[in-house]
C-alpha positions in Angstrom: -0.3 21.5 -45.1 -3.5 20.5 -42.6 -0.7 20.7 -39.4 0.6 23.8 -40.6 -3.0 25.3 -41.1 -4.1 23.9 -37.5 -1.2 25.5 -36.0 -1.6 28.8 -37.5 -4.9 28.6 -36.3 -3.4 28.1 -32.8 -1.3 30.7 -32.7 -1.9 33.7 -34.9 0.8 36.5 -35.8 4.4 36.6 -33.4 2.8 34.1 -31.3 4.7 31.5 -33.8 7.8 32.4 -32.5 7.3 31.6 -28.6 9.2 27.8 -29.0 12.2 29.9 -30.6 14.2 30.2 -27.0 13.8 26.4 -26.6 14.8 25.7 -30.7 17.8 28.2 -29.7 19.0 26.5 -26.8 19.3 23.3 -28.4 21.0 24.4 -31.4 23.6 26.2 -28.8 23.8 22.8 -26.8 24.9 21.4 -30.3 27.2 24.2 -31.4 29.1 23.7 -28.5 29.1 19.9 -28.3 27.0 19.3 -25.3 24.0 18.6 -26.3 22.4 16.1 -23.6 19.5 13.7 -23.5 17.6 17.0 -21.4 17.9 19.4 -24.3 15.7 17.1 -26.6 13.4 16.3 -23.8 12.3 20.4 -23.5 12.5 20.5 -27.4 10.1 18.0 -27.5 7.9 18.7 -24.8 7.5 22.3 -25.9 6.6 21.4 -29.5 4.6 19.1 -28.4 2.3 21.2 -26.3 2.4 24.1 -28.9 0.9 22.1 -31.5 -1.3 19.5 -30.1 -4.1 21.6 -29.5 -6.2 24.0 -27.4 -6.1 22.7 -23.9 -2.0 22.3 -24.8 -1.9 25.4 -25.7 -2.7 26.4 -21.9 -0.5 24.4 -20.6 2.2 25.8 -22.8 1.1 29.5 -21.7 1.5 28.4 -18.3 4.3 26.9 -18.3 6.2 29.1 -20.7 8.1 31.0 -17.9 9.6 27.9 -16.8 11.0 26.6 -19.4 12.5 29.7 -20.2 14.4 29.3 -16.6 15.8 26.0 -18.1 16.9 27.8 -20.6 18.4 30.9 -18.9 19.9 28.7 -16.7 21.7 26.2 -19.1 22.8 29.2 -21.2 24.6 31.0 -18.4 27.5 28.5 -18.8 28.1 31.1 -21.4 28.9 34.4 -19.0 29.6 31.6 -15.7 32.6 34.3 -14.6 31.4 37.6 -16.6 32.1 40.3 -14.3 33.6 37.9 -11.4 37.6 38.5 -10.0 39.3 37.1 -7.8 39.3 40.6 -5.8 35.5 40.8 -5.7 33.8 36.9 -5.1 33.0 37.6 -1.3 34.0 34.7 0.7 36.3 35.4 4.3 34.3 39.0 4.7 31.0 37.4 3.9 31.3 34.6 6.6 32.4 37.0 9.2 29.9 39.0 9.0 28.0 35.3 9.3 30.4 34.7 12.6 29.1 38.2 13.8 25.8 37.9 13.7 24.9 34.1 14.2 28.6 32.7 15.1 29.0 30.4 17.7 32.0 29.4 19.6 33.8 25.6 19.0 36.8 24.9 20.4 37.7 28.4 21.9 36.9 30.1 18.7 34.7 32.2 16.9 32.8 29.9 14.5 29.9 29.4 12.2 26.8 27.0 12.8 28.3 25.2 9.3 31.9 24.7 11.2 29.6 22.7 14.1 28.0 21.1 11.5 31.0 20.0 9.1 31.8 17.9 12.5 29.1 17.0 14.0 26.8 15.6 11.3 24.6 12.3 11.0 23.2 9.6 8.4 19.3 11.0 9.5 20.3 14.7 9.0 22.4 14.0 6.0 19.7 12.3 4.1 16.5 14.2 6.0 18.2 17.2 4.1 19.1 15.6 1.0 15.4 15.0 0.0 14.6 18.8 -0.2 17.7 19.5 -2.5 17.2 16.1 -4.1 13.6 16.7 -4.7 12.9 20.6 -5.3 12.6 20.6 -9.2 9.9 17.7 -9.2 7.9 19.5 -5.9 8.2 22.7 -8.7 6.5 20.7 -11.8 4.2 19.1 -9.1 3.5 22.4 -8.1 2.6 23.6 -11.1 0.4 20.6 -12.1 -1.7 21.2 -9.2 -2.5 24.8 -10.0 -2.9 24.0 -13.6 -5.8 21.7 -12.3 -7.5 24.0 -9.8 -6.7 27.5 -10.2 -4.7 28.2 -13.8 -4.2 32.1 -13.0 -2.7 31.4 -9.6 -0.4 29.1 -11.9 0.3 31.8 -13.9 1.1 33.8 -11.4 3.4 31.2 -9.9 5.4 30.8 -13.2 6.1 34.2 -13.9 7.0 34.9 -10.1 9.5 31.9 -10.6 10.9 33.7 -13.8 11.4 36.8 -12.1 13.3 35.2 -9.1 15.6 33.2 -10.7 16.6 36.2 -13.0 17.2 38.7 -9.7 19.0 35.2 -9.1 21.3 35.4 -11.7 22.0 39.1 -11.6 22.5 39.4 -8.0 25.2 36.1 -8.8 27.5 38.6 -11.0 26.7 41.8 -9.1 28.4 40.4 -5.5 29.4 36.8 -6.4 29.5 35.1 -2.6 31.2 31.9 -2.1 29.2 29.3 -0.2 29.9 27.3 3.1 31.0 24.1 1.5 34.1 26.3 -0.5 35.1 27.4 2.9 35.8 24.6 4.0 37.4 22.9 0.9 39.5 25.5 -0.1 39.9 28.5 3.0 39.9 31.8 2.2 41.5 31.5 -1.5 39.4 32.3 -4.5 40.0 30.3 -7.5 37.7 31.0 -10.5 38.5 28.0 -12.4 37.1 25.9 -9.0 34.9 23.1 -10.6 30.9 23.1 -9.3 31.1 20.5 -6.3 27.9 18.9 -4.5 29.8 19.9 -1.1 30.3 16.9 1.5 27.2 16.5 2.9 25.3 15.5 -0.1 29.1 13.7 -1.3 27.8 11.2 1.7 24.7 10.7 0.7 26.0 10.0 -3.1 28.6 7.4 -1.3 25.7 5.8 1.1 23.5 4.7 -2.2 26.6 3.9 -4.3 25.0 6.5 -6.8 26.4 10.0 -8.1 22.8 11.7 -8.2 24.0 14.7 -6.5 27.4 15.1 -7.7 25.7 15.3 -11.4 23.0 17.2 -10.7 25.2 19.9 -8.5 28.8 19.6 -10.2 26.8 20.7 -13.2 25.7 24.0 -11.5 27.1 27.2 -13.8 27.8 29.5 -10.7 30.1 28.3 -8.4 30.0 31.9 -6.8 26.1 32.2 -6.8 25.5 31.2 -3.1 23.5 34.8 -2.6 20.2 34.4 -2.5 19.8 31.2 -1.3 17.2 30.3 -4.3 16.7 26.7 -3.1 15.0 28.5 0.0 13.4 31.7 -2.4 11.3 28.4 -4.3 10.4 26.8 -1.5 8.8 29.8 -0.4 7.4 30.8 -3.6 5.3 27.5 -3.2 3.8 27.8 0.0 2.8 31.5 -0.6 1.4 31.5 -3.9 0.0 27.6 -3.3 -1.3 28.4 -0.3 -5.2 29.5 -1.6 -5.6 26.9 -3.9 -4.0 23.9 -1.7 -5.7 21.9 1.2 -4.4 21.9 4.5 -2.7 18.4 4.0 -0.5 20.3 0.7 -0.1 23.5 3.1 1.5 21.0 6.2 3.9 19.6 3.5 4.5 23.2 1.7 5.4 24.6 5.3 7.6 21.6 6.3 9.1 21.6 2.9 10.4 25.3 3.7 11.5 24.6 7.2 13.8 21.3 6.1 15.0 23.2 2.8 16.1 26.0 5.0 17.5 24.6 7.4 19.0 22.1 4.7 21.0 24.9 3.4 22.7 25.2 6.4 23.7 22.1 7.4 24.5 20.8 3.7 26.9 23.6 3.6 25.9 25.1 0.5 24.4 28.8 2.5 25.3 30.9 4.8 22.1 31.8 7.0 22.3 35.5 5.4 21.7 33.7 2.2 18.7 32.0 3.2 17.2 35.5 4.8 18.1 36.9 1.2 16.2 34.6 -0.8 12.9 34.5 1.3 13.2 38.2 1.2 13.5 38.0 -2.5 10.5 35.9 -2.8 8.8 38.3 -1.0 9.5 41.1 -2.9 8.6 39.2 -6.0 5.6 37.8 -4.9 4.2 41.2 -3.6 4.7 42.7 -6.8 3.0 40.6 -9.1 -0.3 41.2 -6.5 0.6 44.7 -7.0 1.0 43.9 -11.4 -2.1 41.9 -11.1 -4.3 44.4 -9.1 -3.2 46.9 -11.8 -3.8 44.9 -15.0 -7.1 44.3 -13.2 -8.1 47.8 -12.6 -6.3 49.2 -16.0 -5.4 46.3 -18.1 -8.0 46.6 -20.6 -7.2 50.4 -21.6 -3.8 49.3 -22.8 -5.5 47.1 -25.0 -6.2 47.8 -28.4 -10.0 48.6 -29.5 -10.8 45.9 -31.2 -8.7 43.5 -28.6 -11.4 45.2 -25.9 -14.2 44.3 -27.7 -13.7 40.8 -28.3 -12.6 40.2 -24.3 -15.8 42.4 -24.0 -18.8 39.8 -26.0 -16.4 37.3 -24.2 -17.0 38.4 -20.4 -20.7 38.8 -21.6 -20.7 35.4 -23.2 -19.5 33.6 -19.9 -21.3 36.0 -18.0 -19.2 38.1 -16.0 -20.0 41.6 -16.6 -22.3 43.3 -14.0 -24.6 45.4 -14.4 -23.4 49.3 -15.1 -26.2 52.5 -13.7 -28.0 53.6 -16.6 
């Protein structure tokens, strides 16, 4: 009765219900007979920080909109080919346009920079680029960490910005499913929605060089096969250095901007992008980023009238409590 009298305390009215997404996707995972050792690990985590107390309860809030990308994600095994044919996944047209723009010629041929790099690769730029892809999920959490410690609404910001990305992600996947590189070069010019996820042959290498199958688990597990536009790999890295960039030294902004430039170019020469997907998903960071300044600079200037009365007045003896009002003419 004490825990359920602290936690009520914590979180007052529909506030109770903010772990339901996580409860929901492991009771899915279990309905359908998958559930894995990474299921319990969110469970867990989120009801850990929802109940333990106050400075949890921040961290929860902040990192709220990720999780629920862990969730989105794993649930979209769900609606993998929803609205996908083998008429519409853009494959042959999409990498001509690729040839058009930033083709090469190999061999007396039109050609793609992933054709010269399907042959001409190396150990050093197989496993140079493996460490982005490798890597990107923990340089996310890291990234979060570190704004959690010195600048929580920039963290929030961050979050949120990540939310909204990887769902224009997702939609974009179904609205023109694209075919990457690596499927190219597997499998030609023939669509075949039943084609299991694949790590591509790059990373295949890097699996077979460490006797391990890190990537092929982590990438033959991916739910849209067809999802190579944006590149999102490159939209993250990008969301990092931007909305990092204030609240990092200039040792974290080096490794922020050479994390981009390797994860960009990584998605090249792995295979798994075609260069127009890379210039889509640092244009949908953009976008993303530039309209939560514009959400925030509203909320600033507006926020509080949406509020409701008695809502103003607390955050009102609150501001004047920690001192921020300033002084109003008379």
């Amino acid at each position: 009765m004490r825990a359920w009298r602290h936690v009520r305390a914590l979180w007052p009215g529909w506030a109770l219900a903010l772990p339901l997404p996580y409860l929901g996707l492991a009771a899915l995972a279990i309905a359908q007979h998958r559930l894995r050792w990474d299921h319990v690990a969110v469970v867990l985590a989120a009801l850990a920080l929802f109940t333990i107390g106050p400075r949890s309860k921040k961290l929860f809030l902040g990192v709220y909109p990720c999780g629920l990308v862990a969730v989105l994600y794993d649930t979209m095994r769900t609606v993998e080919n929803v609205g996908l044919t083998a008429g519409n996944v853009h494959l042959c047209d999409l990498r001509a346009v690729e040839a058009r723009l930033f083709g090469i010629t190999l061999g007396g041929r039109p050609a793609t920079l992933h054709d010269w790099f399907f042959i001409h690769h190396s150990p050093a730029l197989d496993l140079l680029c493996a460490i982005p892809y490798g890597a990107f999920l923990f340089v996310i959490v890291a990234t979060a960490v570190v704004l959690f410690v010195r600048d929580y609404p920039r963290m929030l910001r961050f979050s949120w910005c990540w939310l909204v990305l990887n769902l224009a992600g997702f939609a974009t996947y179904h609205i023109y499913p694209a075919a990457p590189p690596w499927y190219f070069h597997a499998r030609g010019c023939v669509v075949d929605l039943s084609t299991h996820a694949s790590e591509g042959a790059a990373l295949a290498r890097v699996d077979a060089r460490f006797s391990m199958s890190y990537f092929a688990g982590m990438y033959g597990r991916a739910s849209d096969i067809f999802g190579a536009m944006p590149s999102l790999h490159c939209a993250y890295a990008l969301l990092i250095l931007v909305v990092g960039w204030g609240a990092f030294g200039w040792p974290l902004r080096v490794a922020s901007a050479l994390f981009l430039a390797v994860m960009c170019f990584g998605a090249v020469y792995l295979d798994h992008h075609w260069i127009l997907d890379v210039l889509a998903g640092l244009l949908y960071c953009t976008v993303v980023v530039a309209g939560a300044r514009v959400a925030t600079a509203l909320w600033a200037a507006h926020g509080s009238a949406l509020l409701p009365r008695t809502t103003r007045s607390e955050a009102l003896d609150r501001d004047v409590a920690e001192g921020r009002t300033s002084s109003a003419p008379g």
